[in-house]
C-alpha positions as YAML, in Angstrom:
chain: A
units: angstrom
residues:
- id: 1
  name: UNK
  ca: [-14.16, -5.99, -34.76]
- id: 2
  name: UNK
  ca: [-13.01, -2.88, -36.53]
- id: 3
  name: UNK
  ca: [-12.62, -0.73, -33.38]
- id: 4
  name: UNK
  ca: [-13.20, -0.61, -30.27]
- id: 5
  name: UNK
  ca: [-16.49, 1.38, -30.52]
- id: 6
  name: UNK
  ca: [-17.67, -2.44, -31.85]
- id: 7
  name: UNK
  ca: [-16.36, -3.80, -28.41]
- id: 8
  name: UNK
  ca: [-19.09, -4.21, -25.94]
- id: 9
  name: UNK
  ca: [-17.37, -6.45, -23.52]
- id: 10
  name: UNK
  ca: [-14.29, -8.43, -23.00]
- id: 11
  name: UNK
  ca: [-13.33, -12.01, -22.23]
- id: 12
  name: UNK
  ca: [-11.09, -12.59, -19.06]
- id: 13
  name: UNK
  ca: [-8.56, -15.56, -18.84]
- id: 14
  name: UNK
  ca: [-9.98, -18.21, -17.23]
- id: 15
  name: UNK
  ca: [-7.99, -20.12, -14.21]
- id: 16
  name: UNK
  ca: [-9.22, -23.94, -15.12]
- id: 17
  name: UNK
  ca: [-11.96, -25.60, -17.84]
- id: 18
  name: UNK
  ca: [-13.17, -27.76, -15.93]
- id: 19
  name: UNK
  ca: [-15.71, -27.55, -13.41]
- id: 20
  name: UNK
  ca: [-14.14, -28.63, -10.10]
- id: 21
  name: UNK
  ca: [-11.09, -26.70, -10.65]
- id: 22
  name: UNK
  ca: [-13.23, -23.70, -11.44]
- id: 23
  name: UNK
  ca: [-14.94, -24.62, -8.24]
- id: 24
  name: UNK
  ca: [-11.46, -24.34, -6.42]
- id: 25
  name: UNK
  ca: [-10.64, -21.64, -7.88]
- id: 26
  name: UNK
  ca: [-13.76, -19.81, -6.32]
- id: 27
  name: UNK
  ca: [-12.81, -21.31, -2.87]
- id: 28
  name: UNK
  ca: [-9.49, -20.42, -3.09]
- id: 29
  name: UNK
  ca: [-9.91, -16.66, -3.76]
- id: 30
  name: UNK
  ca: [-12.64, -16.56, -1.37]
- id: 31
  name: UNK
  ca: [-10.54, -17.49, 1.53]
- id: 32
  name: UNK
  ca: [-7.45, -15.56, 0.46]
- id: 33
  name: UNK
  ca: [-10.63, -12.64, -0.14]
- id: 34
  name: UNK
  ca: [-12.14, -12.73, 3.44]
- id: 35
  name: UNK
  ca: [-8.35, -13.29, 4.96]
- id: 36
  name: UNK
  ca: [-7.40, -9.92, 3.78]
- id: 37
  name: UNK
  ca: [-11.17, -8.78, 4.77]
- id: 38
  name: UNK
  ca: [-10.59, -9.62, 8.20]
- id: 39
  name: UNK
  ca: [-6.63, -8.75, 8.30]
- id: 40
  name: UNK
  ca: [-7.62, -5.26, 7.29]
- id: 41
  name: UNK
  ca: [-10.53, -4.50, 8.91]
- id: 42
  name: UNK
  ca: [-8.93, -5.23, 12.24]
- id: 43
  name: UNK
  ca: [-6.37, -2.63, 11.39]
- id: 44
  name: UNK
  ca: [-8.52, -0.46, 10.85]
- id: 45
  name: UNK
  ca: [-10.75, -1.36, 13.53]
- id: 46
  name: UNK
  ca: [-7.57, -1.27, 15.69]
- id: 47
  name: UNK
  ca: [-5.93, 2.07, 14.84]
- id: 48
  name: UNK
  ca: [-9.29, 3.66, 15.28]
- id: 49
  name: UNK
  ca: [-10.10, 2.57, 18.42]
- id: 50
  name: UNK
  ca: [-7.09, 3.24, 20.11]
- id: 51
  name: UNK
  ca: [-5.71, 6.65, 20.57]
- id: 52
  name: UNK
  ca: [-2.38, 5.32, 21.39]
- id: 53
  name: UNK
  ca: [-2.06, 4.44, 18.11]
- id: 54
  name: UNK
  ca: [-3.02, 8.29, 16.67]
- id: 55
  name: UNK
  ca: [0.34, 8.53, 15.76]
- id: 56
  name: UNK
  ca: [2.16, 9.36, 11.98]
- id: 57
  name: UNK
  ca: [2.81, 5.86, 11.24]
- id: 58
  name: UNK
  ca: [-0.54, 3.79, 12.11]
- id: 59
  name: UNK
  ca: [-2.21, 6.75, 10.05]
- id: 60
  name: UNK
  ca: [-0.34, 5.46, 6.93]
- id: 61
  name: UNK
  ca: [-0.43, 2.03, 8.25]
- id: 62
  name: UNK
  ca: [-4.38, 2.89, 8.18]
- id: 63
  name: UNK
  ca: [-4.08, 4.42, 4.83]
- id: 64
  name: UNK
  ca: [-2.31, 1.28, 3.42]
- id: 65
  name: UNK
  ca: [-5.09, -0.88, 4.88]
- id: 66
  name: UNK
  ca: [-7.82, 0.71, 2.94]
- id: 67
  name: UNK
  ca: [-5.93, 1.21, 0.17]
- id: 68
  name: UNK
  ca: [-5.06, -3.07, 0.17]
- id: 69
  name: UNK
  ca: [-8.45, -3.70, 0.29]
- id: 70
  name: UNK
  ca: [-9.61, -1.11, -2.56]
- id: 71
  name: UNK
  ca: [-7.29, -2.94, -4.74]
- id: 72
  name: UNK
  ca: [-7.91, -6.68, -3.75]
- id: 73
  name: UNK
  ca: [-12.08, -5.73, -3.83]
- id: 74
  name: UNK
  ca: [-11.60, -4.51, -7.90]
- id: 75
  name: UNK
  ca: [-9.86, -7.77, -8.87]
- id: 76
  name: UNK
  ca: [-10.73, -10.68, -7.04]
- id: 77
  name: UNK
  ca: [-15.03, -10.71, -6.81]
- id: 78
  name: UNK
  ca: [-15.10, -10.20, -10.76]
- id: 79
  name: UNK
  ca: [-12.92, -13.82, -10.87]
- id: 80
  name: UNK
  ca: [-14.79, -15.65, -8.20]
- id: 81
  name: UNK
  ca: [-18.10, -14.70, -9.83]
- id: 82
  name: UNK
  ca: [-16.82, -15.42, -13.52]
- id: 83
  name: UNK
  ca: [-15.40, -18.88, -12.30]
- id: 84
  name: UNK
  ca: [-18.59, -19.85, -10.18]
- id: 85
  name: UNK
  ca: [-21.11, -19.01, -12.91]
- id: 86
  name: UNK
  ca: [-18.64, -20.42, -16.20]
- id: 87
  name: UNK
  ca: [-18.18, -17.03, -17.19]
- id: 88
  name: UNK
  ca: [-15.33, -15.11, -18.89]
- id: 89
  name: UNK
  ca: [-17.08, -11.86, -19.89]
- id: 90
  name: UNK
  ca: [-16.95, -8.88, -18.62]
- id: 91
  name: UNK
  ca: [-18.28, -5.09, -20.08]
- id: 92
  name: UNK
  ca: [-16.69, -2.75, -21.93]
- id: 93
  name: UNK
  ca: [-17.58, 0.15, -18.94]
- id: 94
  name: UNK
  ca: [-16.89, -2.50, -16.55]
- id: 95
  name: UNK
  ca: [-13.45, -3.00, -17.42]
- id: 96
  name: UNK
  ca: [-12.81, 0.26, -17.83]
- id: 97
  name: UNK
  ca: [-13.78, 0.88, -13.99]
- id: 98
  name: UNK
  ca: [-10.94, -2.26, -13.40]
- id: 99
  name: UNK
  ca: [-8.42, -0.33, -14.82]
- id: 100
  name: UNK
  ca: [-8.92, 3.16, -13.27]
- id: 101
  name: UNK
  ca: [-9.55, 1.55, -9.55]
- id: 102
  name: UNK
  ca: [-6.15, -1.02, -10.09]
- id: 103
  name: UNK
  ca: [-4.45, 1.32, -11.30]
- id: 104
  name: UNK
  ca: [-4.96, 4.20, -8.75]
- id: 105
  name: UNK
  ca: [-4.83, 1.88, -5.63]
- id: 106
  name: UNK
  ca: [-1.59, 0.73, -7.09]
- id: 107
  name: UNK
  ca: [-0.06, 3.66, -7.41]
- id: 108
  name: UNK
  ca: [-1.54, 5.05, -4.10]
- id: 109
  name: UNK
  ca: [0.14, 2.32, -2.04]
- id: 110
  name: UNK
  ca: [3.45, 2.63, -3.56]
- id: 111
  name: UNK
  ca: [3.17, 6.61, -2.85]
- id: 112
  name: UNK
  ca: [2.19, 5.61, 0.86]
- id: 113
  name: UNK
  ca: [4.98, 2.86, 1.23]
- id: 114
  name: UNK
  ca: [7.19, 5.64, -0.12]
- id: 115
  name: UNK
  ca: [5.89, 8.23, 2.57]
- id: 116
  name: UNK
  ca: [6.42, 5.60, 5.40]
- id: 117
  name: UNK
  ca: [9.67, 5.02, 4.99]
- id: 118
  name: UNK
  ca: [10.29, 8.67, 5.30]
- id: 119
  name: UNK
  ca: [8.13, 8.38, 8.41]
- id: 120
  name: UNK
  ca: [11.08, 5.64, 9.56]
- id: 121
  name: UNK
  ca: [13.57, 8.15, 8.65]
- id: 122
  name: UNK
  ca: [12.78, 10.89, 10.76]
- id: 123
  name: UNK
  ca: [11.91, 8.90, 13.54]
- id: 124
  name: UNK
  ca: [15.01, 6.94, 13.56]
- id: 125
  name: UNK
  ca: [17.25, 9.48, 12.31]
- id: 126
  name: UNK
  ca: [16.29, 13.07, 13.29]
- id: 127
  name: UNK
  ca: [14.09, 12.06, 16.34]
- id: 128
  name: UNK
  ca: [14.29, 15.63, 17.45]
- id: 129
  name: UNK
  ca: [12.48, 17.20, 14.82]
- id: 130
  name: UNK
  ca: [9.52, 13.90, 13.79]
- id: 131
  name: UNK
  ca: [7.10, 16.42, 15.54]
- id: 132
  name: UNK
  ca: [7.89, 19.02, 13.17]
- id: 133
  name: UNK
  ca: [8.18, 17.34, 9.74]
- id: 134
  name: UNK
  ca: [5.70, 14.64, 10.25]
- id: 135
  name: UNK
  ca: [3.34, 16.83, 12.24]
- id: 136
  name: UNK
  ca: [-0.52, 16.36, 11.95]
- id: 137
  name: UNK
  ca: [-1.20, 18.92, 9.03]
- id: 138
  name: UNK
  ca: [2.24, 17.64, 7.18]
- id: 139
  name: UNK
  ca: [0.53, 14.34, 7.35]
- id: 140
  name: UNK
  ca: [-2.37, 15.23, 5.95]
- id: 141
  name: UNK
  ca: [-1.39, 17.06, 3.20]
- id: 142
  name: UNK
  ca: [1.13, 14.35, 1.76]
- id: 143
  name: UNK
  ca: [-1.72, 12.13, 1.80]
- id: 144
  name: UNK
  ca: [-4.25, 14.28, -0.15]
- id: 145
  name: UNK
  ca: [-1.18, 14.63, -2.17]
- id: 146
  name: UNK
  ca: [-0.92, 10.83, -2.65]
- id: 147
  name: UNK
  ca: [-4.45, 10.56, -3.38]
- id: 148
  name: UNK
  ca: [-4.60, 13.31, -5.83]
- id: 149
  name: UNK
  ca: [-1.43, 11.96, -7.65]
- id: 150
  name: UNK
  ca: [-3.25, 8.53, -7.58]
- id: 151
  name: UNK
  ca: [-6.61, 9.80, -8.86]
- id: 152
  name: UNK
  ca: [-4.75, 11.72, -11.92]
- id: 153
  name: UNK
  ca: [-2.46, 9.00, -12.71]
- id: 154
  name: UNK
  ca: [-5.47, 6.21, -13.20]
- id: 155
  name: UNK
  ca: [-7.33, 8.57, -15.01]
- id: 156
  name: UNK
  ca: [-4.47, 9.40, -17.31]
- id: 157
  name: UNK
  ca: [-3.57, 6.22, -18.28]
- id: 158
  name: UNK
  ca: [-7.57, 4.77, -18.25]
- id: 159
  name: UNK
  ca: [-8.37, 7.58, -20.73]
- id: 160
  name: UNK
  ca: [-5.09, 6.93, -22.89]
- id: 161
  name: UNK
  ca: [-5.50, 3.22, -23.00]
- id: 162
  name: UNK
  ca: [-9.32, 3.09, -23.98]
- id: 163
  name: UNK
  ca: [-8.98, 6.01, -26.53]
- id: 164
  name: UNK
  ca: [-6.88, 3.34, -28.49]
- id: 165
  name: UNK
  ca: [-8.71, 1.39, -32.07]
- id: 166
  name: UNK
  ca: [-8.81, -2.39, -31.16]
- id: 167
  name: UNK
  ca: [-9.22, -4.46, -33.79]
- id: 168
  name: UNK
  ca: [-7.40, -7.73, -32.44]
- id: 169
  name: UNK
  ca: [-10.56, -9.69, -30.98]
- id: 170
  name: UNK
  ca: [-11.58, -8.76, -27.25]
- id: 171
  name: UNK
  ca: [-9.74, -11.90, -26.04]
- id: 172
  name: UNK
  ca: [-7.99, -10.13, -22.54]
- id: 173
  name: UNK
  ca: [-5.16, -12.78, -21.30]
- id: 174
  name: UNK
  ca: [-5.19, -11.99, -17.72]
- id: 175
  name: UNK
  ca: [-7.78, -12.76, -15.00]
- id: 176
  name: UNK
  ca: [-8.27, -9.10, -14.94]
- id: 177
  name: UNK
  ca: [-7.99, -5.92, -17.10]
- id: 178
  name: UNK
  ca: [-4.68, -5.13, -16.88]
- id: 179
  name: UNK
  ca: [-3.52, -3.01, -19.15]
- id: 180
  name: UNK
  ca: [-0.67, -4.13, -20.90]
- id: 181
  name: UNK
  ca: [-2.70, -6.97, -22.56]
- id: 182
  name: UNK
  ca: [-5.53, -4.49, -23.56]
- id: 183
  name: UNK
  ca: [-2.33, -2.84, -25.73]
- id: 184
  name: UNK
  ca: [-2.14, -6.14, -27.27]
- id: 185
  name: UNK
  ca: [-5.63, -5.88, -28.26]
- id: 186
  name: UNK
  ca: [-4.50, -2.88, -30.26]
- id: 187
  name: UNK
  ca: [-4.03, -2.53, -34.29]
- id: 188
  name: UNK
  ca: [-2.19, 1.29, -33.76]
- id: 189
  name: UNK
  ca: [0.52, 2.72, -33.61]
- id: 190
  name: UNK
  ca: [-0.94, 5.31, -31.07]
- id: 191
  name: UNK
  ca: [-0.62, 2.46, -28.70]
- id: 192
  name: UNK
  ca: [3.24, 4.11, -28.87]
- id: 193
  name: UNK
  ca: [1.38, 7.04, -26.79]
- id: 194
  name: UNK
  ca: [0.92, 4.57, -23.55]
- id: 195
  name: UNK
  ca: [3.78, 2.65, -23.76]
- id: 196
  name: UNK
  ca: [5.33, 6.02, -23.71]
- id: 197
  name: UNK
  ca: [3.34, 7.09, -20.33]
- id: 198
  name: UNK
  ca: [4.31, 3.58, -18.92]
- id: 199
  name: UNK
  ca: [8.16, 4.67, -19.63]
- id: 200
  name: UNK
  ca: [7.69, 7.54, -17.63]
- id: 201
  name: UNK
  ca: [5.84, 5.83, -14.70]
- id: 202
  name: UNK
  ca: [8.75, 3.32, -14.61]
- id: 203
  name: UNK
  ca: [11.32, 6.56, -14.15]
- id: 204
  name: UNK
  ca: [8.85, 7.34, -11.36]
- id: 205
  name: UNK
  ca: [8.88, 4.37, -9.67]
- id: 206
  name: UNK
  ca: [12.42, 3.96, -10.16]
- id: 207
  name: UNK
  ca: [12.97, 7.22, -8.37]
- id: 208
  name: UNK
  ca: [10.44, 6.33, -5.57]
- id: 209
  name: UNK
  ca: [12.82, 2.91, -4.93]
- id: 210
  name: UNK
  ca: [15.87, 5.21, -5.15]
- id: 211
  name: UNK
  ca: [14.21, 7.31, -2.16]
- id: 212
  name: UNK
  ca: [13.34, 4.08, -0.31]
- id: 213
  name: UNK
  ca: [16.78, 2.65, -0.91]
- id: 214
  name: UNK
  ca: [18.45, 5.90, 0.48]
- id: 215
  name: UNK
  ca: [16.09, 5.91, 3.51]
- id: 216
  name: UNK
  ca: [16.92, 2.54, 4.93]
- id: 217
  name: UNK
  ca: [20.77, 3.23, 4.14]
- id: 218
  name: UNK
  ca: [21.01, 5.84, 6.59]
- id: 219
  name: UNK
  ca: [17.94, 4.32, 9.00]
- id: 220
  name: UNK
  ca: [20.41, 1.12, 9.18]
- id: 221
  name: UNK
  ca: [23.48, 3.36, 9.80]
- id: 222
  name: UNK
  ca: [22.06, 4.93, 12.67]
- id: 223
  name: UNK
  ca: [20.90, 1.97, 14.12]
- id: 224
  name: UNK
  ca: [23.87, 0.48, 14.11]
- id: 225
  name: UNK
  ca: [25.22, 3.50, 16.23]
- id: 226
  name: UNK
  ca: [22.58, 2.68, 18.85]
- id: 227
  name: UNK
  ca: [24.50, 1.45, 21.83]
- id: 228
  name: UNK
  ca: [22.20, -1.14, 23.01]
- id: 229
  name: UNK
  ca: [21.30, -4.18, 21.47]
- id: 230
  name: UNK
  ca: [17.34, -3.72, 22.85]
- id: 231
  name: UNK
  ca: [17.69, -0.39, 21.40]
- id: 232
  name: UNK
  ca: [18.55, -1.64, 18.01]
- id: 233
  name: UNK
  ca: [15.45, -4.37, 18.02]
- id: 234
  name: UNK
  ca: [13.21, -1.82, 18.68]
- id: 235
  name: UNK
  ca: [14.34, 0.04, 15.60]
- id: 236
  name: UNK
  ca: [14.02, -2.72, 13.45]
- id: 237
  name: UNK
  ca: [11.25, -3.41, 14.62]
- id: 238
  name: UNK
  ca: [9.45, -0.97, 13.01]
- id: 239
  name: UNK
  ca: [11.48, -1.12, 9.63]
- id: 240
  name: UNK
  ca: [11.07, -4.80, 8.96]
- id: 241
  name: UNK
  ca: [7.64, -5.02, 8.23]
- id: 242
  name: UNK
  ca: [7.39, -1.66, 6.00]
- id: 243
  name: UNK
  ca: [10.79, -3.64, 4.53]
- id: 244
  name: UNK
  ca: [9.07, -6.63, 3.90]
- id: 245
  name: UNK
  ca: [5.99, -5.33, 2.15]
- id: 246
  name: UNK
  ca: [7.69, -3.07, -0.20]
- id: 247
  name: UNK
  ca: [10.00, -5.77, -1.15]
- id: 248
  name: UNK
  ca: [7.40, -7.81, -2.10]
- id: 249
  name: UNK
  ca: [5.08, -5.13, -3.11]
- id: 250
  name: UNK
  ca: [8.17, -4.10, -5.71]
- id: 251
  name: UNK
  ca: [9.74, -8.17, -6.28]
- id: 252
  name: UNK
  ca: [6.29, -8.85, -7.57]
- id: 253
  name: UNK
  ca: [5.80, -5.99, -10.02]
- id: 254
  name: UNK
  ca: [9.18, -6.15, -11.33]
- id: 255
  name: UNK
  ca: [9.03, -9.62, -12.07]
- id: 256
  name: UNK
  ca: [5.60, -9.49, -13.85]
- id: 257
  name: UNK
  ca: [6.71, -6.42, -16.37]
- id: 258
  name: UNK
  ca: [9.81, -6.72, -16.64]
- id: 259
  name: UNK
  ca: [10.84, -10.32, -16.76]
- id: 260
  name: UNK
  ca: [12.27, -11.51, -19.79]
- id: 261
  name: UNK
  ca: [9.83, -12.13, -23.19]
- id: 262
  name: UNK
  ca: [11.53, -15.85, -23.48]
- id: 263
  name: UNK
  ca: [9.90, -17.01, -20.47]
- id: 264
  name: UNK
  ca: [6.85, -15.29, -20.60]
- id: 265
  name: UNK
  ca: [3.40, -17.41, -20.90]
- id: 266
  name: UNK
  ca: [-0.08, -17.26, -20.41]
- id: 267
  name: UNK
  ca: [0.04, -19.39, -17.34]
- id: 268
  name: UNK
  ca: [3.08, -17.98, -16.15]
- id: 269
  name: UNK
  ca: [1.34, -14.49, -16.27]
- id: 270
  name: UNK
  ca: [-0.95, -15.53, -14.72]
- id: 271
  name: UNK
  ca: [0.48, -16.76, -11.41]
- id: 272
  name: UNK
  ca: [3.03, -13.24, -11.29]
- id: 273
  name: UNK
  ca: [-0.49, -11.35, -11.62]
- id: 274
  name: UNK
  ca: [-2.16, -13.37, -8.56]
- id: 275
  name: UNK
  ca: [1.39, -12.96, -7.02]
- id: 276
  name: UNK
  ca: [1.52, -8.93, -6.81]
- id: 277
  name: UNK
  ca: [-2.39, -8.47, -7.17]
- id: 278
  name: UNK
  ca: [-3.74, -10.76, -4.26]
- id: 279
  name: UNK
  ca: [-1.46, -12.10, -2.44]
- id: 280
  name: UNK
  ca: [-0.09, -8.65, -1.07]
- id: 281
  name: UNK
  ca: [-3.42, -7.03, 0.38]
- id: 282
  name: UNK
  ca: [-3.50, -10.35, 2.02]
- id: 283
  name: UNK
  ca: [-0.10, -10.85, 3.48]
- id: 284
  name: UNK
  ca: [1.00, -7.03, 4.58]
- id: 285
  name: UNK
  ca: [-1.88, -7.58, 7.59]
- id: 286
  name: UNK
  ca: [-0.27, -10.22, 8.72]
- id: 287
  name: UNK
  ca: [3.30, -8.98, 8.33]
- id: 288
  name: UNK
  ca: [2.45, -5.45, 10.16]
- id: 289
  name: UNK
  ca: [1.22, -7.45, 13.26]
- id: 290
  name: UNK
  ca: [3.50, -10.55, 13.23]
- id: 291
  name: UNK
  ca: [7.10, -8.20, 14.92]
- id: 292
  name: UNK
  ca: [3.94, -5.49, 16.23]
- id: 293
  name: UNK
  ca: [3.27, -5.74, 19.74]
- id: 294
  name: UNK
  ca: [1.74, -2.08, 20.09]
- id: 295
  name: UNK
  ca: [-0.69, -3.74, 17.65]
- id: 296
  name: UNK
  ca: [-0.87, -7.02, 19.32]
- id: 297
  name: UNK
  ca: [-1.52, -4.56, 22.50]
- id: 298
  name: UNK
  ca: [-4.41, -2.49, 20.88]
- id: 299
  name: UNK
  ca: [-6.29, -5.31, 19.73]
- id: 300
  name: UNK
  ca: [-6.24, -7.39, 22.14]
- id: 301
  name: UNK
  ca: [-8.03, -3.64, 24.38]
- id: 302
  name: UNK
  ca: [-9.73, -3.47, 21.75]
- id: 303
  name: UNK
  ca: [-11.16, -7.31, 21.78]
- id: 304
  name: UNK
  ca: [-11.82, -6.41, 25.49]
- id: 305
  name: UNK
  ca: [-13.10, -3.16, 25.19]
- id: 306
  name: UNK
  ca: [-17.19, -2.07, 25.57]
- id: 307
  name: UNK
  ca: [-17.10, -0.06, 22.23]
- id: 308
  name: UNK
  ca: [-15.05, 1.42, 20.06]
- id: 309
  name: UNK
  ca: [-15.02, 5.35, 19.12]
- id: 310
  name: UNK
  ca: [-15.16, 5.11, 14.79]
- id: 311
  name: UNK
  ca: [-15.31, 8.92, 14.34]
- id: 312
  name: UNK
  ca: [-11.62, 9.12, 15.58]
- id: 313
  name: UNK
  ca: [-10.49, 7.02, 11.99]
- id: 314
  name: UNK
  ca: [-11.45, 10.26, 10.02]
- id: 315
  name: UNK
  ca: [-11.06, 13.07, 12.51]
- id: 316
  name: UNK
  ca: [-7.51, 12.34, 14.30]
- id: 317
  name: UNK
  ca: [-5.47, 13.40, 11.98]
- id: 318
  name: UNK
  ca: [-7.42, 16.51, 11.07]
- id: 319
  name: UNK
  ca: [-7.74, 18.11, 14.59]
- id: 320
  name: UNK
  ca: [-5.76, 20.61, 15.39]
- id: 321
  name: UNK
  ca: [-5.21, 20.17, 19.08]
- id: 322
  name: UNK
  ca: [-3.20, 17.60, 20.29]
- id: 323
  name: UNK
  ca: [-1.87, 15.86, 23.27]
- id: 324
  name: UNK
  ca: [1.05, 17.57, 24.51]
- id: 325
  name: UNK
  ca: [3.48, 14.72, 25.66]
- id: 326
  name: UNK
  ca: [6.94, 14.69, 27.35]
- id: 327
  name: UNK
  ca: [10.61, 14.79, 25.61]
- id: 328
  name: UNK
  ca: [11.40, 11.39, 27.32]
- id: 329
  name: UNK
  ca: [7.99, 9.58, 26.06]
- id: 330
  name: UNK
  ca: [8.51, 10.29, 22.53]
- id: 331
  name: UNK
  ca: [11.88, 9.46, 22.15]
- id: 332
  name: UNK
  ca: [10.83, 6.52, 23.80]
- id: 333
  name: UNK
  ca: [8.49, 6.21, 21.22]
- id: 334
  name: UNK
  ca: [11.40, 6.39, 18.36]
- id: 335
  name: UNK
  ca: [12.93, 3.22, 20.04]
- id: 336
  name: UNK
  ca: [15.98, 5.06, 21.24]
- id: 337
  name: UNK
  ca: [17.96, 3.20, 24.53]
- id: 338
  name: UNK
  ca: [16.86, 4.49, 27.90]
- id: 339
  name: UNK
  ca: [20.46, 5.58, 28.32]
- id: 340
  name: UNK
  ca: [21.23, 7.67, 25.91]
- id: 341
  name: UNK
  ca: [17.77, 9.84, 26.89]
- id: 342
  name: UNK
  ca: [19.24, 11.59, 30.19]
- id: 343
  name: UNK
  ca: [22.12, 12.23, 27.60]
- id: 344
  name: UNK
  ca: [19.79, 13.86, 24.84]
- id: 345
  name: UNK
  ca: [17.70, 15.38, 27.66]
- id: 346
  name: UNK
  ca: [21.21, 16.85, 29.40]
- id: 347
  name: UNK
  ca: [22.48, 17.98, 26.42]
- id: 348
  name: UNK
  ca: [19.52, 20.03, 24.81]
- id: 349
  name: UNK
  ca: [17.65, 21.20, 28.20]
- id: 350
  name: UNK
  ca: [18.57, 24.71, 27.58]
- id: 351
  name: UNK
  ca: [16.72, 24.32, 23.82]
- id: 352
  name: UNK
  ca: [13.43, 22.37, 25.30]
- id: 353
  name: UNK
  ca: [10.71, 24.76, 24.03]
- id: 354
  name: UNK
  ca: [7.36, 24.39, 22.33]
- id: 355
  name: UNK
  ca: [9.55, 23.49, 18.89]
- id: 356
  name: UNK
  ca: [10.71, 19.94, 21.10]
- id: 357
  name: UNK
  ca: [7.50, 19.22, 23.24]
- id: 358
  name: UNK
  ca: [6.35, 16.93, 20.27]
- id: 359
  name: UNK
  ca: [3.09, 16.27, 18.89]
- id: 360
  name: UNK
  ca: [3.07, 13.11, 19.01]
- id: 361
  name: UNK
  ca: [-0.79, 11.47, 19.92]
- id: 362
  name: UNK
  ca: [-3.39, 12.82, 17.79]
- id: 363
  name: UNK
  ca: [-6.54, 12.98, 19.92]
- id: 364
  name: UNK
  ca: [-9.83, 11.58, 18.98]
...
């Protein structure tokens, strides 16, 4: 193949050769497929249905939910229908569309784990002013911001990748088009151009970590200064999971591009791409609920509960009324110990104005 205007379609690694381990393969990714289905969808389902939960952080949580299974529904089908029919192939156009929808749901939930643990930050550190930096229209617009940044990011790096000659066969080795085997597909020296852009989303993520890191340095040195060891749960409470999922969203990743060239193998790439491309979406469900019990709380209203209101998923956060609520309640709701809130209270009653009546329930 002289270029890749020759190319009409491409041939994904396959897990097994033989038949029954293709077989369990396809059983294998089902059940890992419909877990993170049904982990998901009751997120979803459960932050929409409850207005308790109209707050900042179950509207990222609800963002990262949709965004887990966006990423886990572009993979994952494609390899459970190549393995079940003996199959390998798949088009040029349909690749492509792989690399644009892994790519921006990627990046989209690494912007959004990066925006929650600023949500963290504010409401462990500066609980006094969460209604006023992570108010409903400061919400909204750093997640059209995410979104946008997503959107031009895959299409960046879709365009620069297939603009490339490939001359090297059409022989992808990973389950999915990813793209830094479709570079080694490549018989140019433009290929310098992406590897260039992939240098420059590395500072980015780099400096996203950096912001992360710094977040839970001072959200851990302000917990510690909470007087009460129930107070101090709480707090953590709310960090561990968001910890937990980034640190395997990032673990993962790392690993899988940056681990060293003397170790690397097909199979081995394999199993670090199933590592960071599956198993996440499927996990961070279970991890948000397991330490959760407002979410434990909701669903199980929700699992007793005539109907469910679905408009509210959209809407909430883009209403501009809200439910007025108390100073105590929120601050409450930031996990810090009942006694230090008649201090707080005492100490700022002459300030309490509109500015520290928070918005802190986003109505339906």
């Amino acid at each position: 193949m002289s270029n890749s205007s020759s190319i009409t379609e491409f041939l994904l690694l396959a897990f097994a050769d033989t038949r029954q381990l293709q077989l369990l393969h396809f059983w294998l990714f089902l059940g890992i497929y419909l877990a993170a289905l049904l982990g998901n969808g009751l997120i979803i389902t459960t932050v929409a249905c409850d207005h308790r939960l109209h707050t900042p952080m179950y509207f990222f949580l609800l963002n990262l939910s949709l965004l887990d299974l966006g990423s886990i529904s572009t993979t994952v089908p494609k390899s459970m229908a190549n393995s079940l029919w003996e199959s390998r192939a798949i088009s040029y156009w349909g690749c492509a569309a792989q690399v644009f929808f892994f790519v921006f749901f990627i990046t989209l939930e690494y912007c959004v784990l990066t925006i929650m643990a600023y949500d963290r930050y504010v409401a462990i550190c500066k609980p006094l002013h969460y209604g006023t930096l992570l108010g409903s229209r400061a919400c909204v617009c750093m997640a059209a911001a995410a979104w946008g940044s997503g959107f031009l990011y895959a299409v960046l790096h879709t365009a620069n990748t297939f603009s490339l000659p490939l001359c090297k066969g059409n022989a992808v080795d990973q389950f999915f088009c990813e793209i830094p085997q479709i570079l080694k597909l490549s018989c140019s020296c433009s290929f310098l151009r992406e590897v260039g852009l992939l240098v420059l989303s590395a500072c980015l993520v780099f400096g996203c970590f950096v912001f992360i890191l710094f977040s839970y340095v001072q959200i851990f040195r302000a917990v510690l200064r909470i007087p009460s060891e129930q107070g101090r749960h709480k707090a953590l409470s709310t960090c561990l999971p968001h910890l937990a999922v980034v640190s395997l969203f990032i673990g993962t990743a790392v690993f899988a591009y940056l681990k060293p060239s003397s170790i690397s193998s097909p199979s081995l790439d394999l199993v670090v791409a199933v590592l960071y491309s599956v198993v996440p979406p499927a996990v961070n469900p279970l991890l948000y609920s397991m330490r959760n019990q407002e979410i434990k709380d909701a669903l199980w209203n929700m699992m007793n509960s005539p109907g469910c209101c679905w408009p509210s998923l959209l809407m909430a956060p883009l209403l501009p009324n809200v439910t007025q609520r108390s100073a105590e309640p929120f601050l409450q709701s930031c996990y810090l110990p009942r006694q230090s809130l008649s201090y707080v209270i005492s100490e700022h009653s002459s300030t309490l104005g509109t500015g520290f009546w928070m918005n802190l329930y986003w109505t339906a």
